[in-house]
ROZA-854021 format. One record per residue (C-alpha): y negated, z negated, x. Coordinates in Angstrom, 3 decimals. Each point is the difference from the previous one (the first is absolute). Example, Ala and Ser with C-alpha at 12.3 -4.5 7.8 and 13.67 -1.06 7.14 Angstrom:
2
((4.500,-7.800,12.300))
((-3.440,0.660,1.370))
END
This chain:
418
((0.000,0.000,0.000))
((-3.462,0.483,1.424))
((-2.704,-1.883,0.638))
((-2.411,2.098,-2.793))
((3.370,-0.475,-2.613))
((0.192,-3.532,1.225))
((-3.535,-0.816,-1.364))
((-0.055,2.122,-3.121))
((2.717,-1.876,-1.271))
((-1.253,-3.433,0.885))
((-2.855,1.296,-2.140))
((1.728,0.442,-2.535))
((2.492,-2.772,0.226))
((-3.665,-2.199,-0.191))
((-0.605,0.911,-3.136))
((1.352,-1.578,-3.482))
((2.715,1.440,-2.250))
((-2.327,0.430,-2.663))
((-2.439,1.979,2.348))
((2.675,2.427,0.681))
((1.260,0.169,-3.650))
((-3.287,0.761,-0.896))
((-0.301,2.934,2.786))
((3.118,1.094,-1.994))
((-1.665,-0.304,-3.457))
((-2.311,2.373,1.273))
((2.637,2.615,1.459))
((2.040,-0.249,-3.337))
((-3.313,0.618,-2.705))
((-0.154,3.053,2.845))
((-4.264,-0.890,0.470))
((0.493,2.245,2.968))
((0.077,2.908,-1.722))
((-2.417,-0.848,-2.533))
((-2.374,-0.939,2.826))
((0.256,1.288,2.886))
((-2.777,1.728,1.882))
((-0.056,2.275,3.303))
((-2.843,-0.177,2.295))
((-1.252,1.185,3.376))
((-1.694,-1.904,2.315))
((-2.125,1.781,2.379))
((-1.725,-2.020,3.358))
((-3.408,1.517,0.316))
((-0.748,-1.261,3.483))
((-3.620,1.517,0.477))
((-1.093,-2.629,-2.958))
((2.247,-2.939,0.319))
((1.840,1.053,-3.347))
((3.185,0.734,-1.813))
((-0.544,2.514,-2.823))
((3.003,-0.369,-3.360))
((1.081,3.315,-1.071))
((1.684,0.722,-3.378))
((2.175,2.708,0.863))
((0.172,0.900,-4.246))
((-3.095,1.406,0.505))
((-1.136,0.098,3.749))
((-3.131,-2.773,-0.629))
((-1.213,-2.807,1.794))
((0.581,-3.063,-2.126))
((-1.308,-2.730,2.550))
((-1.170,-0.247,3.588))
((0.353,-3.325,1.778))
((-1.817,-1.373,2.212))
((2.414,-1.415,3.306))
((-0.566,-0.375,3.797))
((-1.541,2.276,2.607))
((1.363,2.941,0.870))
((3.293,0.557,-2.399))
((2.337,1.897,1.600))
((3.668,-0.196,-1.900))
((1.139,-1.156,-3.023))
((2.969,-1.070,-1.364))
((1.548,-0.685,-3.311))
((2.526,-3.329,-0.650))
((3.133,1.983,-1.817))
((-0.633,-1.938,-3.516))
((-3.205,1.632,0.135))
((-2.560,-3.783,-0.599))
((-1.264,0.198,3.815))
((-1.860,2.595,2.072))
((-0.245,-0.792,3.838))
((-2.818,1.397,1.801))
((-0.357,0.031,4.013))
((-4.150,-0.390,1.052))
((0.196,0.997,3.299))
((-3.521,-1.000,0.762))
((0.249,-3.930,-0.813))
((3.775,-0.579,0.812))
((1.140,-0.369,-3.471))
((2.213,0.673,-2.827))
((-1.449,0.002,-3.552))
((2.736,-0.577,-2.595))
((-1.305,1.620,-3.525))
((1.584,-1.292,-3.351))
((0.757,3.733,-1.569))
((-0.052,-1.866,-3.656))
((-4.102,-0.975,0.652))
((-0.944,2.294,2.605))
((-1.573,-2.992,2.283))
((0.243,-1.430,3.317))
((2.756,-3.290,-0.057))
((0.413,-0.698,3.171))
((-1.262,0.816,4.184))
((2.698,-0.070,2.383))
((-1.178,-0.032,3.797))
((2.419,1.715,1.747))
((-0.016,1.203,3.653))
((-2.588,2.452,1.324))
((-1.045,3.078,-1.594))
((2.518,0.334,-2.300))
((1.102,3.746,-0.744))
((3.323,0.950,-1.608))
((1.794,-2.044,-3.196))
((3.235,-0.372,-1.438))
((1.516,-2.417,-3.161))
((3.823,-1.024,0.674))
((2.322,1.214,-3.111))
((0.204,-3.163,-1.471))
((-3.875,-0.451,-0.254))
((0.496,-3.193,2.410))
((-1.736,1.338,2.968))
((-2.823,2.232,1.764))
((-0.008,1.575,2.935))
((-3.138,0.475,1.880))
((-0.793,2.280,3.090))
((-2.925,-1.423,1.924))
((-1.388,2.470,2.619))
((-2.183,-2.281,1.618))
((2.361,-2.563,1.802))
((3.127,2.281,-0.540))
((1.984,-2.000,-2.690))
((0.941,-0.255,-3.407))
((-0.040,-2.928,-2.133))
((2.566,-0.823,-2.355))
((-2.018,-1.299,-3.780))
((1.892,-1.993,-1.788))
((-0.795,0.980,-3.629))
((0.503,-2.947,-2.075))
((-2.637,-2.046,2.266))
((-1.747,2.872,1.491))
((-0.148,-1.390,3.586))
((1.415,1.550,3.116))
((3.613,-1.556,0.863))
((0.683,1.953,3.213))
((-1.886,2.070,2.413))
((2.098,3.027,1.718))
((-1.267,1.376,3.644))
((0.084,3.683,0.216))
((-0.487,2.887,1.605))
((-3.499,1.593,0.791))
((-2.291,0.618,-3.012))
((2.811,-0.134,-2.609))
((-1.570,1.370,-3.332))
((1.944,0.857,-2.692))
((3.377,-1.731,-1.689))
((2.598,0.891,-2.451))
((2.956,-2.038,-1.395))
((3.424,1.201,-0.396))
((1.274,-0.678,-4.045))
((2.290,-2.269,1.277))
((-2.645,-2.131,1.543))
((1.905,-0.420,3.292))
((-2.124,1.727,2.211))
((-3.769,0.909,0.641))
((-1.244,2.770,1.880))
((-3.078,0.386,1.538))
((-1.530,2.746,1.888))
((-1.786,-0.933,3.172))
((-2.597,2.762,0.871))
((-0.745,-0.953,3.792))
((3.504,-0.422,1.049))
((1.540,3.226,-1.778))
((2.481,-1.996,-1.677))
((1.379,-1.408,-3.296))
((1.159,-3.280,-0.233))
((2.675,-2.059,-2.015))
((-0.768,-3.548,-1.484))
((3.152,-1.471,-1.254))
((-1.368,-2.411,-2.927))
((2.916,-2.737,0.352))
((-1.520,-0.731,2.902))
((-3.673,1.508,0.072))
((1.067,1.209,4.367))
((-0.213,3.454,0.859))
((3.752,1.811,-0.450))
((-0.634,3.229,1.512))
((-2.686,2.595,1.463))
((0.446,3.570,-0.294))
((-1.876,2.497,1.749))
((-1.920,2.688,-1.795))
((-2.784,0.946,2.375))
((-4.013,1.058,-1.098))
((-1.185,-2.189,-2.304))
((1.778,-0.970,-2.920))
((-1.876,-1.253,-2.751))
((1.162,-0.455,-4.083))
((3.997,-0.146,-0.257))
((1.792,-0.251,-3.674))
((3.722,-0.573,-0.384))
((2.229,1.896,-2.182))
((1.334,-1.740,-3.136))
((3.247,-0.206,1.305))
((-0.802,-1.319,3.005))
((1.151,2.327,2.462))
((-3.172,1.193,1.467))
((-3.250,-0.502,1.270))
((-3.229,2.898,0.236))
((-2.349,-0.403,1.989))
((-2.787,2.260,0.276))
((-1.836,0.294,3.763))
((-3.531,0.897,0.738))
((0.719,1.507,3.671))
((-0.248,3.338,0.559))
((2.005,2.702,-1.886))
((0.133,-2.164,-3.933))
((3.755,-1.399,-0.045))
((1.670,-2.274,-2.362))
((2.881,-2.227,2.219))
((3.601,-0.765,-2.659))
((1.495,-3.091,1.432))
((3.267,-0.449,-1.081))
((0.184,-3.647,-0.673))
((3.943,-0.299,0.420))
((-0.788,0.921,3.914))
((-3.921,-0.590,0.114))
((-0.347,3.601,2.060))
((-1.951,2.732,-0.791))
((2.124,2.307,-1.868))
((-2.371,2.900,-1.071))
((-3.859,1.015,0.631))
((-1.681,1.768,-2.224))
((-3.146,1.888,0.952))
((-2.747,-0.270,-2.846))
((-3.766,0.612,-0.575))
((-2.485,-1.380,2.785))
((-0.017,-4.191,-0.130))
((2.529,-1.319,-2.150))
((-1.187,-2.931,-0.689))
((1.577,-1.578,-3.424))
((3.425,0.616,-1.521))
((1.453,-1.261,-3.017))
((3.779,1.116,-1.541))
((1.267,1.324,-3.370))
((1.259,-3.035,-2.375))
((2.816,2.237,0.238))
((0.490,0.978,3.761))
((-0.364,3.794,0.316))
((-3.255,0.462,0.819))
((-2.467,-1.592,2.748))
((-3.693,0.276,-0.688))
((-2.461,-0.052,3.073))
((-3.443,0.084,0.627))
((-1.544,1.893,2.326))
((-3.783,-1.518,0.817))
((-0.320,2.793,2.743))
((0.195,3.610,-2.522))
((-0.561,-2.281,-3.729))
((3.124,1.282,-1.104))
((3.633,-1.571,-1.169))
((3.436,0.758,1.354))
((2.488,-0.235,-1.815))
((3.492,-0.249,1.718))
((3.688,0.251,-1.668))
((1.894,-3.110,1.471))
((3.102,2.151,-0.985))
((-0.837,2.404,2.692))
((-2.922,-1.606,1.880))
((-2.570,3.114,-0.643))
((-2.934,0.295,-2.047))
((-0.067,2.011,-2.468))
((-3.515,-0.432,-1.217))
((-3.247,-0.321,1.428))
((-2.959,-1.467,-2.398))
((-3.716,-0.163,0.654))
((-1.777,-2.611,-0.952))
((-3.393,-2.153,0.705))
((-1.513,-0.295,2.961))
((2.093,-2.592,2.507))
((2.660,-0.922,-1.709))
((1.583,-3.782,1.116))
((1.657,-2.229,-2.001))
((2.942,1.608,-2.801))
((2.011,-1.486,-2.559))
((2.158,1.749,-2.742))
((-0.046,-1.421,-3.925))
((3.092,-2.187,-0.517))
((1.249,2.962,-2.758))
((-0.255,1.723,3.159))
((-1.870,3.014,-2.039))
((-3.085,-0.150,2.250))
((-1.621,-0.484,3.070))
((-3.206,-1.464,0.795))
((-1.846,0.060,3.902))
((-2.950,-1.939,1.131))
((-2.319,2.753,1.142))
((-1.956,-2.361,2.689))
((-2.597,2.980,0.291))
((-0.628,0.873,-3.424))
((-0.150,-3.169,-1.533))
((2.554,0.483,-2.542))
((3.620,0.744,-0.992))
((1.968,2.617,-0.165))
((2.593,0.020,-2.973))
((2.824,2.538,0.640))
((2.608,1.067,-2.233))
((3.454,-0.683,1.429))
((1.464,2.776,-2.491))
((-2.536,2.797,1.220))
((-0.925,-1.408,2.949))
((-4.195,0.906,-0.871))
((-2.788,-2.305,-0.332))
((-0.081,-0.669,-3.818))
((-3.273,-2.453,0.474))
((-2.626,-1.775,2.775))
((-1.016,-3.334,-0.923))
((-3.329,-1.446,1.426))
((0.826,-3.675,1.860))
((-2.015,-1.873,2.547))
((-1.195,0.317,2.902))
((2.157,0.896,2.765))
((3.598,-0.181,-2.507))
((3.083,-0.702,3.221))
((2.824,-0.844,-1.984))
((1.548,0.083,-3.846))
((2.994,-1.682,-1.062))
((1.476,-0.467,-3.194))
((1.353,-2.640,-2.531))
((1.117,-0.868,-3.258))
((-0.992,-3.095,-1.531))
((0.717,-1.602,-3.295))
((-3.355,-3.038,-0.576))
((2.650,-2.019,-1.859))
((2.507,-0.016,2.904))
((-2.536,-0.342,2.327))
((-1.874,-3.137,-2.012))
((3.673,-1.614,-0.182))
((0.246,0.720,3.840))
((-2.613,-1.751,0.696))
((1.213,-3.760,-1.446))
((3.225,-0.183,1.598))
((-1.560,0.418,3.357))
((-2.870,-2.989,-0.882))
((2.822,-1.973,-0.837))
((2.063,0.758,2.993))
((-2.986,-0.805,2.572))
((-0.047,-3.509,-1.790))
((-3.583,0.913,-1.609))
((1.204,-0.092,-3.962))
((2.571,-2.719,-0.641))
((3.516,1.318,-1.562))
((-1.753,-1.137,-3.378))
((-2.848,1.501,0.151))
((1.469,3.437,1.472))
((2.359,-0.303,-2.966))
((-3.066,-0.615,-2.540))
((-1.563,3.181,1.177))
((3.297,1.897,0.220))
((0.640,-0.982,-3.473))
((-3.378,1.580,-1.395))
((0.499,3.436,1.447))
((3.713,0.099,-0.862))
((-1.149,-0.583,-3.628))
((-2.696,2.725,0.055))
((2.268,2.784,1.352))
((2.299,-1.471,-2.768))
((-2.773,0.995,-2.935))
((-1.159,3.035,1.807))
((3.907,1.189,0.053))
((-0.198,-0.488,-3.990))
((-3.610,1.819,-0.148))
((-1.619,-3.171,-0.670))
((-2.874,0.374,2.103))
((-2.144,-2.356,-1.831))
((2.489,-2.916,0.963))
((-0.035,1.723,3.622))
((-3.644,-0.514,0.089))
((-0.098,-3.739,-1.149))
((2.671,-0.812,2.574))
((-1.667,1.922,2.872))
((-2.709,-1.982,-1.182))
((1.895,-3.516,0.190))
((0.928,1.086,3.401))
((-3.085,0.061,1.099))
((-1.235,-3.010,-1.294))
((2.923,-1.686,1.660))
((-1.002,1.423,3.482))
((-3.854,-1.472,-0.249))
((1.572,-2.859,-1.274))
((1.864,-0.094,3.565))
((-3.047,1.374,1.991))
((-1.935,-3.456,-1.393))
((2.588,-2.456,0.526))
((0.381,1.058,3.480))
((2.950,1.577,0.876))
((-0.886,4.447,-0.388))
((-3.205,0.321,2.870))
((-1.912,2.581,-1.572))
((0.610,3.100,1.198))
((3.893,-0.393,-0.638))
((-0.917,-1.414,-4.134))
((-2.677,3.230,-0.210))
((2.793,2.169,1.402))
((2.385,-0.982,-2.876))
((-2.738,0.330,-2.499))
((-1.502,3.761,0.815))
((3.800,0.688,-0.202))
((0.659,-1.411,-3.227))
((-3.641,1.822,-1.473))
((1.016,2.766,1.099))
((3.295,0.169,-1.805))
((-2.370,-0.688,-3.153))
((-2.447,2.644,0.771))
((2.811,2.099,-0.294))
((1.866,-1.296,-2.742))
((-3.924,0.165,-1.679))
((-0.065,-3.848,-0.304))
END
């Protein structure tokens, strides 16, 4: 068992019967479907921002305000957290998806670059260019449990679905190296040469691509049974971000050098389309449906939406300044507001009673909005909240973690139209 499996279930072993039988509740009345929401989150490092796309209809629905310079993002797999790297002030900002807000700073190591969210949800990954580490987040307190020494300048990360193993590409040495997460110490280095930057894995594990800036545009497939190089693929000029297929045949590249796309059959390791898009395209990330494709044009200020099934721009969306990376989640508020109280209660903040008291309300308004009785929904949402100021007063919610709870909960009523 590893370390990052080790934790997650000690999580959840923390937690009451009744917390978990109300998780289930929510699984069984199937809220997921009835509310769950996709949504992009875009870093826009030239104005210390993260822009919220609504990939229904290609609109900004929020920006939020985080640290300086935002560089990557990534998105917890149940969707209620966004992790943002600020390069300029050494941090992480975590985002609660369900409110759109800044819940927590993490200082992490120096200049902090590339980011990556275990399976399980339990930990991030952080690539810190500045002192040539990565930290290890722990999620459910949001403080750094282990700091890794690397190789020169590493800057991006990726996590194999299995969760055993992080790779990071270190640009100085030519290399990539292999964290093994039981026990957070490099495992292996492979070679690549030039100067690798964004890697993604293939759903099923077996392999890594990892685009290279260094002369002739090449993408490097390491197989991750041998960690060697197994192919190169040449590409446009400066591959800089790569993102796979949900369903493994096709790798998606940016080239920043040429503002085009490459796409390349992992079947055969060719490409077999080239797109253009804005001007310096960075950061990519492909929908979860897998349908489209979306890249951070750091030139042009905005995003380019490609369709997967044509493989043309079907859109440009204006973001912030300087947009570096997109990722992409899906979030149900009501999961992520019952999230939330197991995690108060775990850290010793809410007693088992008054986790339970909270758990209770929300359990009951998924049960009325499961029967279409929003007006019951709303009154309990309601109750909830009352309960949390009731605990921000007597002493035991600090402010920001009661207002947290309570934007979530008012949200879930704007849209319910409480």
């Amino acid at each position: 068992m590893t370390k990052s499996t080790r934790k997650f279930s000690k999580s959840v072993l923390g937690t009451t019967i009744r917390a978990v039988a109300i998780l289930l509740v929510l699984v069984g009345f199937e809220a997921s479907a009835t509310f769950a929401q996709t949504r992009g989150y875009v870093t826009n490092n030239g104005d210390r921002s993260v822009s919220v796309i609504d990939p229904a209809n290609n609109t900004v629905v929020a920006t939020v305000p985080v640290g300086s310079f935002p560089v990557d993002v990534a998105v917890t797999p149940n969707g209620a957290f966004a992790y943002v790297t600020n390069g300029g002030d050494s941090t992480v900002s975590v985002i609660a998806t369900s409110t759109n807000t800044v819940v927590a700073t993490v200082l992490v190591g120096a200049g902090p670059f590339g980011i990556a969210i275990t399976p399980n949800g339990a930990f991030a990954y952080v690539a810190n260019t500045g002192d040539d580490t990565v930290s290890v987040i722990d999620t459910a307190t949001n403080t750094v449990t282990a700091t890794i020494p690397m190789g020169a300048l590493p800057l991006f990360i990726a996590i194999t679905p299995n969760g055993a193993f992080a790779y990071v590409t270190n640009a100085f040495f030519g290399t990539v190296m292999v964290i093994d997460t039981a026990t957070n110490t490099v495992a292996a280095t492979v070679p690549v040469g030039g100067n690798p930057q964004a890697l993604a894995i293939t759903p099923n594990g077996a392999f890594v691509y990892v685009g290279n800036i260094s002369g002739p545009g090449t993408v490097f497939v390491i197989s991750t049974a041998t960690n060697t190089v197994v192919a190169t693929v040449p590409v446009g000029s400066s591959p800089v971000g790569i993102t796979v297929t949900p369903n493994g045949a096709f790798a998606y590249v940016t080239n920043a050098g040429d503002s085009t796309v490459s796409v390349i059959a992992t079947s055969t390791n060719t490409v077999v389309a080239t797109v253009p898009v804005g001007a310096g395209p960075f950061g990519i990330a492909i929908t979860p449906n897998g349908a489209f494709t979306y890249t951070a044009n750091i030139a042009g200020n905005n995003l380019s939406v490609i369709s997967t099934a044509t493989n043309t721009v079907v859109a440009t969306i204006p973001v912030g300044l300087n947009p570096r990376s997109i990722a992409f989640g899906v979030s149900d508020p009501l999961q992520s507001l019952l999230g939330q109280i197991p995690k108060l209660i775990d850290a010793g903040t809410l007693t088992q009673n008054q986790g339970d008291a909270l758990l209770n309300k929300i359990a009951h308004a998924i049960g009325s909005l499961h029967n279409v009785q929003t007006n019951a929904a709303c009154g309990q949402l309601g109750s909830f909240i009352n309960q949390v100021n009731a605990f921000l007063n007597s002493g035991p919610l600090t402010t920001s973690q009661g207002q947290a709870l309570i934007n979530a909960a008012n949200a879930i009523k704007t849209t319910n139209g409480c």
